[in-house]
C-alpha positions in Angstrom: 30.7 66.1 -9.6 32.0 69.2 -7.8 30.4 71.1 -4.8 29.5 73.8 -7.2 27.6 71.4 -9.3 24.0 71.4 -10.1 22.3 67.9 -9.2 20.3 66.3 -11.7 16.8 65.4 -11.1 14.0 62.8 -12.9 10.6 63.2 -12.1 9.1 59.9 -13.2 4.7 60.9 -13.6 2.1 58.4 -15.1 -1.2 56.8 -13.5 -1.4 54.8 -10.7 -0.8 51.6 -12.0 1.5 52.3 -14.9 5.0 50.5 -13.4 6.3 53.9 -11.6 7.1 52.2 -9.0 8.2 49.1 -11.0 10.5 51.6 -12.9 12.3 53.5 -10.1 13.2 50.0 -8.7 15.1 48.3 -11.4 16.7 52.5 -11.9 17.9 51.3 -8.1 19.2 48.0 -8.8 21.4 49.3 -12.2 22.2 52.3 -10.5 25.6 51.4 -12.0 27.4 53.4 -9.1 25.4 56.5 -9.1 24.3 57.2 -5.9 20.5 57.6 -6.3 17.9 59.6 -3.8 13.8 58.8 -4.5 11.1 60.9 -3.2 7.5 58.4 -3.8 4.4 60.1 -3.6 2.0 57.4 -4.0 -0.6 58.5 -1.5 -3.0 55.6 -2.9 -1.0 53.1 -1.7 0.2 54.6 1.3 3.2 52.9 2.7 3.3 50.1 0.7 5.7 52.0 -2.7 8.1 53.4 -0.2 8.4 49.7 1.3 8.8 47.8 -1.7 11.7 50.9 -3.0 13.5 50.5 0.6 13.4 46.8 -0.3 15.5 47.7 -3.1 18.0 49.6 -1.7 21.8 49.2 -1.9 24.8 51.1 -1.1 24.2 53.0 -3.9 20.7 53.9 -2.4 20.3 53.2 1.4 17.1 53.1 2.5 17.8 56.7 3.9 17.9 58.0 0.5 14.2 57.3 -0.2 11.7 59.2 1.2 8.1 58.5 1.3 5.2 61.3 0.9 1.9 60.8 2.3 0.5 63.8 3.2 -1.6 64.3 0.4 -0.7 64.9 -4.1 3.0 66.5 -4.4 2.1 69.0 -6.5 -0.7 70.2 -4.3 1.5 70.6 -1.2 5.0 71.9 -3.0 5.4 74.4 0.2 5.2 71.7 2.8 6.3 68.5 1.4 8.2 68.8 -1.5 10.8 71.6 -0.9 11.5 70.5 2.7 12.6 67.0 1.4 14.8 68.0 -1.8 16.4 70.0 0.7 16.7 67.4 3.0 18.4 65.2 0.2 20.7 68.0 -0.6 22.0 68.1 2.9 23.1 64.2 2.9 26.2 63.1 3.1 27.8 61.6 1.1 25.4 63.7 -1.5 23.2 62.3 -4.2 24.3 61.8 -7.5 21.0 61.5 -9.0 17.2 62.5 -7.4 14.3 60.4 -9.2 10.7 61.3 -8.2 7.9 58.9 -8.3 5.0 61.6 -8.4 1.5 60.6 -7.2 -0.7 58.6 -9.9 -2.9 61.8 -9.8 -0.1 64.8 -9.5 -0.3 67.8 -12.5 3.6 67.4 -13.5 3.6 71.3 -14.3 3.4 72.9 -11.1 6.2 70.6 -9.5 8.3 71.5 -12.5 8.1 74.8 -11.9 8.7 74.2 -8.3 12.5 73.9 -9.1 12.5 77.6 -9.8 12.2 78.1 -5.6 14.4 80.4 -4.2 16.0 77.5 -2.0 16.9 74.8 -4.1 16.7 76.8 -7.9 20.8 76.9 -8.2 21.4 73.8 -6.7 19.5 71.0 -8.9 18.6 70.9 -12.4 15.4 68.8 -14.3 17.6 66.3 -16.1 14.1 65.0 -17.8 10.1 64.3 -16.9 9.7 61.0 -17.7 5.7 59.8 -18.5 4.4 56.3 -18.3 1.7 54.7 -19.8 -0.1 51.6 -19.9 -0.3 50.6 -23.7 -3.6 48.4 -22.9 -5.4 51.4 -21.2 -4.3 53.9 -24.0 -5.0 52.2 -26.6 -8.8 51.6 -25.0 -9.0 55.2 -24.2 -9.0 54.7 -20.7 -5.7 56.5 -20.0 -5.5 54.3 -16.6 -5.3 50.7 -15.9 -7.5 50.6 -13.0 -10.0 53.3 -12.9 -11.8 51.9 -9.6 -8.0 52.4 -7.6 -7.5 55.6 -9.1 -11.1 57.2 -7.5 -10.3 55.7 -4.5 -6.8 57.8 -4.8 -8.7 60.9 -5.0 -11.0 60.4 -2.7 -8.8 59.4 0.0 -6.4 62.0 -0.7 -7.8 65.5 1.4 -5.0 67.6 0.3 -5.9 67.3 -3.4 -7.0 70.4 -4.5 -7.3 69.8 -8.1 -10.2 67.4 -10.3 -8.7 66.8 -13.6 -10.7 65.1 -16.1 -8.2 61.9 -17.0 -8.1 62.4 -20.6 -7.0 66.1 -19.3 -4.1 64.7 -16.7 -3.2 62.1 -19.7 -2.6 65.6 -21.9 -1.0 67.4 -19.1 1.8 64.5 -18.2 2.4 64.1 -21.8 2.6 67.9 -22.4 5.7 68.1 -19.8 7.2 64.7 -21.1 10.8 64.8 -22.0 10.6 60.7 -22.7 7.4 58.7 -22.9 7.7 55.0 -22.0 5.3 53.0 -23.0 4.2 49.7 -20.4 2.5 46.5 -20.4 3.3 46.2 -24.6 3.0 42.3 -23.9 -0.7 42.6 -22.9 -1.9 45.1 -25.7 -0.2 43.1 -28.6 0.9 44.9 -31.4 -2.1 46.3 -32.1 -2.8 47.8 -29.4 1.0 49.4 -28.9 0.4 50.6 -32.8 -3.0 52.4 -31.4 -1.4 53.8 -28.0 1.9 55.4 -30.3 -1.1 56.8 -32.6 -2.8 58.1 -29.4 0.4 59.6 -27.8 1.8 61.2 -31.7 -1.6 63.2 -31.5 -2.0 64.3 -27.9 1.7 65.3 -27.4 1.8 69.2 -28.0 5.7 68.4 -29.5 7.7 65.4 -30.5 8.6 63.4 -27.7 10.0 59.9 -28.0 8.7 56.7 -27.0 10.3 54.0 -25.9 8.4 50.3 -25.1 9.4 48.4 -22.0 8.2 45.3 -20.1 8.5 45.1 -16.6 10.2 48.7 -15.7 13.3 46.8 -17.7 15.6 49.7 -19.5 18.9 50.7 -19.2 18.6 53.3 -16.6 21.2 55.3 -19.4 17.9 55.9 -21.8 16.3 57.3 -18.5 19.2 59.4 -16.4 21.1 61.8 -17.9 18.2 63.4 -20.3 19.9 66.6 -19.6 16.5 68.7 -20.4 17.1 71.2 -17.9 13.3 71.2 -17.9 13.0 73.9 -15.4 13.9 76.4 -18.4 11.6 75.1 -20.8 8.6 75.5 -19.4 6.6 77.7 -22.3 7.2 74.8 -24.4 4.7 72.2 -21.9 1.6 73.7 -21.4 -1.1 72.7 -19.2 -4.9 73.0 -19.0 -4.0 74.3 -15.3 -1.9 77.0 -16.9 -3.4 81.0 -15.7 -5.7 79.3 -13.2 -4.6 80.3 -10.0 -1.0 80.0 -10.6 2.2 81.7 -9.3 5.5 81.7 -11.5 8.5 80.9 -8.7 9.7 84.1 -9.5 7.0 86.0 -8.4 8.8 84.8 -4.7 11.7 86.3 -3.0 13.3 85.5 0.6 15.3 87.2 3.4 18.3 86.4 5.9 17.0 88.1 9.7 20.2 87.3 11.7 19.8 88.3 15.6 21.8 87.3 18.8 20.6 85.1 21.4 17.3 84.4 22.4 15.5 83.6 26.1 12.4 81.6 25.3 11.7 78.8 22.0 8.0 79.4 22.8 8.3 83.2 22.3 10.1 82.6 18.7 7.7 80.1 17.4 4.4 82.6 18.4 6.2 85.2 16.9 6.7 83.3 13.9 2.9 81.9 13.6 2.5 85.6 13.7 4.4 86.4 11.0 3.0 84.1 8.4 -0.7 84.8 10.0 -0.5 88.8 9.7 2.3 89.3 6.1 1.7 86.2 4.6 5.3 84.6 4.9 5.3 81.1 3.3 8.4 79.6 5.1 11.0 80.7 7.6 13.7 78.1 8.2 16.9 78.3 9.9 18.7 78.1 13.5 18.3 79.7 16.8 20.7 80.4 19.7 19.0 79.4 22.8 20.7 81.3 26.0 22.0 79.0 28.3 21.5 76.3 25.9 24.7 74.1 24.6 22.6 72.9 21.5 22.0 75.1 18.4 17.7 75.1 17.5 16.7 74.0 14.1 13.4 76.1 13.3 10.7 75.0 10.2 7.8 76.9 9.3 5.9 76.2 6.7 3.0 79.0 7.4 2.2 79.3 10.9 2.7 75.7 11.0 6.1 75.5 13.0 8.2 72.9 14.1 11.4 73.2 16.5 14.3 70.7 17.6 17.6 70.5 19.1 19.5 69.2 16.3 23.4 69.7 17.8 25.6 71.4 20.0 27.4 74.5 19.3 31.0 74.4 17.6 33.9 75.8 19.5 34.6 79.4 18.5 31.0 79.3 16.4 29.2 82.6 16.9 25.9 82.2 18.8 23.3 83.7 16.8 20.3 83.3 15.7 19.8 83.2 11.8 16.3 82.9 10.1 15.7 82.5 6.4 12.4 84.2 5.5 10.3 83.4 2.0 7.2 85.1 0.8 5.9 86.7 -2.8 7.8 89.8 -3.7 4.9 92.5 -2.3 5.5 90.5 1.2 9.1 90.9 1.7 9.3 94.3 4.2 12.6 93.5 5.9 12.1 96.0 8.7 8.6 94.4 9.4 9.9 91.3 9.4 12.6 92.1 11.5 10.5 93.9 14.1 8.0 91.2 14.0 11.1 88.6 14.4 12.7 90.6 17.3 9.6 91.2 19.5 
């Protein structure tokens, strides 16, 4: 894999309870010498799927490479969450092979697919395939979820979710994005019930898909990795019942570079900055500052007029002091000389 190259990504969806988490571990221990990232959103089981995935973790996978998010469904806080830690992945070293992403068991799979379209990450990683569990038992029952009582308590514990699918809808919408669909707990539905959940799954997908049975999350992680979908450009063909409501195609955003020497006061730059997403709507400005009289370079996030600041190192000999802020908003926002005068004071 070159520089240049694209890095593949799996998003791994299904209901709380359908051996995600089971899954991405045995993907860690046959990582085969891929070097594997994991991003787990399980916000109903707060810390307890990122604990059991660092337990896993090898060479291959340090527990540095997997990231836990707890701040609410990933697909209802793309902007803050999601973005910030792909591109936190993409800026490890040695660099990833492989991303897998264990979504929430309540996350719309759509609109963090189309979330690979942002400007900052859009050349730089690819959907290698959106993998779907599902519990045999509970499909073939028409439940859709193995434990209906832990999934309400996932909703209702989770204030960032801004969504209140109907499960039989979520079911539809997970299998709608699908690019595989592996089917769980066969040895508890019997053959039966695997017969009825294939039935189920033939007739809800919107397209072929294909399904594979598995006990335990055990598969070679081949039949998983290396999908090569490129999902992000097939969007059309996955519809949602979420599609038109409320909804922003990626390239409906654009982003700006405002470079500017030194400046005097951190405190001034991050007011101005709350400013700036407060009065033109600017979703994120990220980037470096040169403090004057400072030896270490200032790493600046925003995510709206929520900002954070840190020294993060010194200043390379012969590197030019300046300050240099990447600036993303929807097209209509971007005014590069109002942003620039609101930047500059």
């Amino acid at each position: 894999m070159t520089d240049l190259s694209r890095i593949p990504v799996t998003i791994v969806t299904g209901f709380l309870g359908a051996g995600k988490t089971t899954l991405v571990s045995e993907l860690i221990r046959r990582s085969a010498g891929r070097r594997l990232a994991v991003v787990v959103n399980e916000f109903g089981t707060l810390g307890i799927d990122g604990e059991i995935l660092k337990g896993c973790a090898i060479p291959d996978c340090p527990a540095e490479n997997i990231v836990e998010l707890a701040n609410g469904c990933i697909c209802c806080t793309v902007a803050d969450d999601f973005i910030p830690t792909v591109e936190q992945l993409l800026a490890l070293d040695p660099r990833p092979d492989h991303i897998v992403i264990e979504t929430s068991g309540l996350a719309l799979p759509k609109p963090l697919l189309k979330a690979f379209d942002w400007p900052a990450i859009r050349s730089r990683i690819t959907v290698d395939g959106v993998v779907a569990l599902a519990d045999a038992e509970a499909v073939a029952a028409g439940r859709f979820a193995p434990d209906l009582a832990r999934l309400e308590a996932q909703r209702a514990a989770d204030p960032e979710l801004d969504h209140d699918t109907p499960l039989a809808e979520l079911f539809e919408d997970q299998l709608a994005c699908a690019d595989l669909v592996l089917l769980t707990k066969g040895d508890l539905a019997g053959a039966e019930g695997i017969a009825a959940a294939r039935a189920t799954i033939a007739a809800t997908a919107p397209r072929p898909v294909p399904v594979v049975e598995l006990v335990d999350g055990r598969i070679d992680p081949a039949v998983v990795l290396g999908l090569e979908a490129a999902a992000e450009d097939d969007i059309d063909a996955r519809p949602s019942h979420h599609d038109g409501a409320d909804d922003h195609e990626h390239d409906d955003f654009d982003s700006l570079v405002h470079q500017m020497g030194e400046i005097d006061d951190p405190a001034d730059l991050v007011a101005r900055i709350e400013a700036l997403a407060r009065e033109q709507d600017i979703l994120r400005v990220k980037g470096h500052a040169a403090v004057r009289g400072k030896p270490m370079r200032l790493l600046v996030q925003a995510v709206g007029a929520r900002v954070r600041t840190q020294y993060d190192r010194p200043w390379r000999p012969g590197e030019p002091r300046v300050t240099r802020l990447v600036v993303i908003a929807e097209h209509d926002r971007i005014d590069p000389a109002a942003i620039g005068a609101a930047l500059a004071g």
